[in-house]
N, C-alpha and C positions, 0 to 999 in steps of 0.2 A: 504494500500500500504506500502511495505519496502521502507522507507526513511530515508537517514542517514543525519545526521546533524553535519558539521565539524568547532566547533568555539567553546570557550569557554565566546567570549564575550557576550555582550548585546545583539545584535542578534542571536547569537546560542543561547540560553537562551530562550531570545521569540518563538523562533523558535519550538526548540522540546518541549516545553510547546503545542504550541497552536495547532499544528501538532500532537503532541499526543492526544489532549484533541478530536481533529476531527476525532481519530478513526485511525489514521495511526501508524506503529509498526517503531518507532522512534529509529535509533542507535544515541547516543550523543557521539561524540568522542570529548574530550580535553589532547593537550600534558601532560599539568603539574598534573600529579599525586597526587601531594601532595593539591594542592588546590582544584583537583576534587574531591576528597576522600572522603567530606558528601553527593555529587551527586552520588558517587560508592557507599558509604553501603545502604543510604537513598530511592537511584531511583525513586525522587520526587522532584519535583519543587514547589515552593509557588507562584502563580501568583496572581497580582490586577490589574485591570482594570475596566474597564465601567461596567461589570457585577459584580463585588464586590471580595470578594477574596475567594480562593481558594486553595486547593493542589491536582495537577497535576502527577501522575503515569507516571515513564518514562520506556520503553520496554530495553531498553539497553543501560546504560552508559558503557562507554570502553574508554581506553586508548589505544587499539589496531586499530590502520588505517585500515589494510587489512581486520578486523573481522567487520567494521562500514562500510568499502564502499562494501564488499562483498554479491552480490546479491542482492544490492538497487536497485530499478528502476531508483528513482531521487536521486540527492545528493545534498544537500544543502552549499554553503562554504558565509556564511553571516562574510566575512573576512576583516579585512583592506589592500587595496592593497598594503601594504609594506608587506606583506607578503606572496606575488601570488607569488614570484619564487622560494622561500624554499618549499611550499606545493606543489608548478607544479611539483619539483622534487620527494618529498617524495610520490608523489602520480602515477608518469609519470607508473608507472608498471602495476596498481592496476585495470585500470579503464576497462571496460568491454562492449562486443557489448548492442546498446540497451539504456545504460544509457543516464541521463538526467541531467546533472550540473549547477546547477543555480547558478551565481553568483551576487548578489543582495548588492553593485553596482558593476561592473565589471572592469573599468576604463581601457578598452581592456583587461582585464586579462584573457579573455577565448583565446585569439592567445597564452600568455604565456604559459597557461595548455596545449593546441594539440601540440603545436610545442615540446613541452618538452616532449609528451606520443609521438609523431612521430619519437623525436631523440633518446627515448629511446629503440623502436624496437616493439613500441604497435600500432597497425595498430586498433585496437577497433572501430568499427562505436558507436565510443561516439561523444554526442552533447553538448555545453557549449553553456548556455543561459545566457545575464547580459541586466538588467535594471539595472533607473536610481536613486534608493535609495534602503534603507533597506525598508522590508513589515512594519517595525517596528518601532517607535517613544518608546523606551523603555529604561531600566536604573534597572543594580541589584542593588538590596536592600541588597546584602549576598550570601553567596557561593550558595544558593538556591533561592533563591527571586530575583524574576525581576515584575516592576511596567510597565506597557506599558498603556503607555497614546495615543499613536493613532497606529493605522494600516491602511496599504495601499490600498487607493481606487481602482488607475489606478497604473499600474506596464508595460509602456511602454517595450517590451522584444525582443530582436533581439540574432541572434544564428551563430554561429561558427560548422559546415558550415548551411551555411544558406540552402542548397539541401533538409538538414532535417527538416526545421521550420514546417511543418505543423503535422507530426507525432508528433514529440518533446513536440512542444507547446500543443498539444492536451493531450501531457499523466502530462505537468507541470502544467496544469488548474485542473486538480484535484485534485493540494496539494494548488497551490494559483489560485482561480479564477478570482484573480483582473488583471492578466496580460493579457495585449495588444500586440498582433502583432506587430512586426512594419520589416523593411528591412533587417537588419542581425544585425552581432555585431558592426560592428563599428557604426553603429547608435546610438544602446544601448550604447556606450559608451561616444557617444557623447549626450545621455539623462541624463548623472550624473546630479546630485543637487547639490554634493558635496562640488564641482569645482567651483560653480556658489554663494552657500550660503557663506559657510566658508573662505576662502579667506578674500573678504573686512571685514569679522567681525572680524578675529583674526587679522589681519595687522591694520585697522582704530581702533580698540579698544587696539593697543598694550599698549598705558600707561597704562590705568587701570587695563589693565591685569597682567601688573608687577608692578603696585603700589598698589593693593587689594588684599587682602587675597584670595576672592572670587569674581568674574563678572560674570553676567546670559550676556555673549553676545549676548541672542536670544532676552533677555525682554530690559531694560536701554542704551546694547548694540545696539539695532538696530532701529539706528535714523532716519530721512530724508536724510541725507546725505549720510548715509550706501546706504539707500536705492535705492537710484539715481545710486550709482555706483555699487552697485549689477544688476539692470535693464542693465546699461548700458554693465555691464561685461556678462549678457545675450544673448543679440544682438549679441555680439560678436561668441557667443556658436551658435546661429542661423544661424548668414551668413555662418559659416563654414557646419553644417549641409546642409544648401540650396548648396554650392557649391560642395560639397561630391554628390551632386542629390537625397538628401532624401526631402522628403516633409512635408507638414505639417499632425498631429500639432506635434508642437515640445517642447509641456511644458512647456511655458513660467513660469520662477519663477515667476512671480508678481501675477501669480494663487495662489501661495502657501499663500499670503498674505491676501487675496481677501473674502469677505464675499458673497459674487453672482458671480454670471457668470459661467466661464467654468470651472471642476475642476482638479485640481492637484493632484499628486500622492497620499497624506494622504487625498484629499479631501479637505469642506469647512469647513473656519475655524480652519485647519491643526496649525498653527503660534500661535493662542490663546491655544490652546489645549498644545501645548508647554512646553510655557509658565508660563501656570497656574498649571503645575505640578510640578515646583522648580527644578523640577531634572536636569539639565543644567547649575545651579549655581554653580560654581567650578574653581579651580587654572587651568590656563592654560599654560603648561610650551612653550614658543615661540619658543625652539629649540629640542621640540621632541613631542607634542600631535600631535595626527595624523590631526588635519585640516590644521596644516603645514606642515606633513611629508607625508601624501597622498593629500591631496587636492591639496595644492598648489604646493609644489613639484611632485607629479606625475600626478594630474587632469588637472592643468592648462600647466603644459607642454606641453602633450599630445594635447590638444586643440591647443595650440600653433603651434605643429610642421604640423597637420593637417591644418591648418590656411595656414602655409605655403607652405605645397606639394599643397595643391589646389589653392594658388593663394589670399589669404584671410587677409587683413592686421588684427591684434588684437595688437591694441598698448595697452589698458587697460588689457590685458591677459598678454600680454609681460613684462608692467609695473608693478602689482602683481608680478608675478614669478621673477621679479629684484630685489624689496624689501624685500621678503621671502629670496632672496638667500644670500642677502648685512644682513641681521637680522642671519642668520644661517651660514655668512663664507662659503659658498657654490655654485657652479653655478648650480641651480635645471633644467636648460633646458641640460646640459652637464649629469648629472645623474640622469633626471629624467624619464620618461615613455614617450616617442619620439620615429616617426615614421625611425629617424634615428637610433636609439637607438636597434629596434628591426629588422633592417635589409628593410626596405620596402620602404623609403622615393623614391628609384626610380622606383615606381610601377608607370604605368602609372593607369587613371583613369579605363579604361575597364580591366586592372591588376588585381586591389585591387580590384574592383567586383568581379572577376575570382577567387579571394584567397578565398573572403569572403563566394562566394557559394560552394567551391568545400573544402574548408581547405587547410593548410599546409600541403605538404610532408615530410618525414624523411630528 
């Protein structure tokens, strides 16, 4: 299958590595030219993981957008959502009947992409799909090296407009077969991890994080007491999901933690896998790595203002997104990813059903 892959980070990385390696004719596109530049003459990737290491053939690195999304079936944007409205536009033109846009995690940012291809005069029966993590537990080694220490079991996935979940999802299972159906996007959206991990680790770890060179906030970082108010900032992600009228299951992170029982997105044992690969020890800058520039400023918003239109108290969601904003000089529910934010807060409930099956108009 033609599938373009548009990221230069860690997950676009895994991505068209592993996507290549399964036989698919992979476009990699990244802006920065100049850092792509051993990916453009080399057109190989160095991958290690569970099966040992490797170099990986890529079909087409490009620096050209129109020449990577043209004629893909599916597109991949394994992105941080602080960057879904500069790409919704660079790309509002491009996109094409048929296609299939994963956004892997999405943090609603599949309404950003159609509304922006709808305002731009692209009427395309394109479909945008987002679960609720990367497929990928991964980290480069180098402008060509990426180490991926786990991949995704279950990839809960909901689609914008949902009218098309059953074709869509049918042709996105045979690039990832680990995703799951689930209600539409805003589901998927409200299946992030993100929003739910990162948060109390960078906020309750902030001393050490600016008093040590380096913190693994996943391993020393993630105490009992994290842990409590992680769970508890869960709940929260739940009742809002229950009061949206989606059903279960709905992911519980304490899966993700969990040696038995039911499993979570990377599966069991995901946490130790982590972990034991070192690759998460690292400076954390508190006023620009993305667990507080997308997580909590845009993930926990978001849940927030959904909290709200449906009627759903989230004081620990609320509480987060206070301290992130007092930490950054910033109010993140005023500029962050909000259903006021993007025009919809007075959807009634069989509304925002009606938008999420049918899409936005121009």
């Amino acid at each position: 299958m033609d599938v373009a892959v548009i990221s230069g980070g860690h997950g676009g990385y895994a991505a068209a590595a592993e996507l290549s390696e399964n036989g698919h004719q992979v476009r990699f596109w990244r802006r920065d030219a100049e850092a792509f530049a051993p990916m453009l003459d080399g057109k190989q990737i160095h991958v290690k993981d569970y099966r040992g290491s490797r170099t990986v053939p890529i079909a087409m690195p490009t620096t050209d957008l129109a020449q990577a999304i043209d004629g893909a079936q599916v597109v991949i944007l394994p992105l941080p959502a602080t960057t879904h409205p500069d790409m919704a536009a660079m790309c509002a033109s491009l996109w094409e009947d048929g296609q299939v846009v994963f956004l892997p995690p999405g943090t609603f940012g599949s309404f950003l992409f159609l509304k922006a291809a709808r305002a731009a005069g692209n009427e395309a029966d394109v479909t945008f799909a987002e679960t609720g993590t990367l497929p990928y537990l991964a980290r480069k080694h180098g402008p060509t090296e990426i180490v991926i220490s786990g991949f995704g079991a279950r990839l809960p996935t909901g689609c914008l407009p949902a009218k098309n979940s059953d074709k869509a999802l049918a042709l996105l299972a045979q690039v990832y077969p680990a995703i799951e159906p689930i209600d539409d996007a805003l589901s998927g959206a409200l299946m992030n991890a993100g929003p739910i991990i990162h948060p109390p680790l960078i906020i309750m770890n902030a001393g050490p994080l600016e008093h040590f060179p380096a913190w693994d906030i996943h391993n020393e970082g993630t105490q009992p007491s994290v842990r409590a108010v992680t769970d508890a900032l869960d709940q929260e992600r739940i009742a809002v999901r229950e009061a949206c009228g989606y059903g279960a299951p709905h992911f519980p992170l304490a899966d993700h933690y969990a040696t038995d029982g039911d499993e979570w997105m990377y599966g069991r044992n995901a946490h130790e896998r982590l972990t034991d690969s070192g690759d998460w020890r690292e400076k954390i800058d508190l006023n620009g790595h993305r667990y507080m520039m997308e997580d909590v400023k845009l993930g926990l918003s978001l849940i927030a203002s959904v909290g709200r239109w449906a009627g759903v108290e989230t004081p620990l969601t609320n509480g987060l997104l206070a301290m992130g904003s007092a930490i950054n000089n910033e109010d993140f529910y005023a500029t962050g990813r909000t259903l006021e934010g993007l025009g919809l807060e007075g959807l009634s409930k069989a509304e925002m059903t009606a938008l999420m099956r049918e899409g936005p108009s121009a």
